[in-house]
N, C-alpha and C positions, 0 to 999 in steps of 0.2 A: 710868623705863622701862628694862626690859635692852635690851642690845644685842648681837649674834651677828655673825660671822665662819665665812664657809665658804671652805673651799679643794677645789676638783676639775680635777684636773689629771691630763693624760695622759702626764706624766714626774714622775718625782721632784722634791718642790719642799720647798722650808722655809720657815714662817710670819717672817718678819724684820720687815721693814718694817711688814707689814699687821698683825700682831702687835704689835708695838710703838706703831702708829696707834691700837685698840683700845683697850691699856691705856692708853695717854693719856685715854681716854674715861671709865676707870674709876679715875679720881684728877684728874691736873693740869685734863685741860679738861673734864671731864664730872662727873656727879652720879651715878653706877653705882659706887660703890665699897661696896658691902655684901656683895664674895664675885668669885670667876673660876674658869673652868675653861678647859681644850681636850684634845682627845680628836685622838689624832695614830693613823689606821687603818694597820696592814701586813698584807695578808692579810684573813686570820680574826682574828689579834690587834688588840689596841688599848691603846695606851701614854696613859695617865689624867693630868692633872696639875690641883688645886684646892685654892683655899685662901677662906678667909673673910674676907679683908681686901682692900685695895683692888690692884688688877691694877698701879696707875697706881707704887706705892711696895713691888712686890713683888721681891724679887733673884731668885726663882726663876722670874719672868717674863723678868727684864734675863737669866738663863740662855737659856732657850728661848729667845728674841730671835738670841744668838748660837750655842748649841749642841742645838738644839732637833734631832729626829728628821727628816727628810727623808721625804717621806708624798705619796700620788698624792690623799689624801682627809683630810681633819680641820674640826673645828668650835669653834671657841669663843666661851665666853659672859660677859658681865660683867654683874651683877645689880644694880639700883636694891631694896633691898627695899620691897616696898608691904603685906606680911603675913608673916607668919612673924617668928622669930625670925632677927639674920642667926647664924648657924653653918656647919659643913661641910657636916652634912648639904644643905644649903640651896645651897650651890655648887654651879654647874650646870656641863658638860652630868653627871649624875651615872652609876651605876658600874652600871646598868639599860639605857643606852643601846645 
């Protein structure tokens, strides 16, 4: 089963902790480790970050954790695959959102 992560917040805030809680979910204590995304909104824009492997043993996760965007709105997701092949494309949330 995947698992998702929202933030909506009416100040500037950074995913740390609750991000960090997540990828643990997607490697050490969880079975979601076939792919992650999170999508950090400013604006109109929106700063992408996914990889195909596990969230839980990712350095570019352990980045965002400590120098991650500061965002009133973002989503992330860490995927159990149950079809598909696991790949990028297959890391959600993807570049359509």
């Amino acid at each position: 089963m995947c698992e998702l992560l929202a933030l909506s917040t009416s100040g500037p805030a950074r995913l740390t902790f609750s991000l960090h809680t997540l990828a643990s979910r997607g490697g050490a204590t969880g079975i979601s480790r076939d792919g992650w995304g999170v999508a950090f909104y400013r604006g109109q824009d929106v700063a992408l970050f996914r990889e195909p492997l596990a969230a839980g043993d990712s350095p570019l996760v352990r980045y965002l954790e400590t120098q991650g965007p500061s965002t009133h709105l973002a989503i992330s997701h860490i995927r159990h695959a149950t079809q598909d092949a696991v790949s990028f494309s297959n890391a959600q949330p993807g570049a359509t959102i």
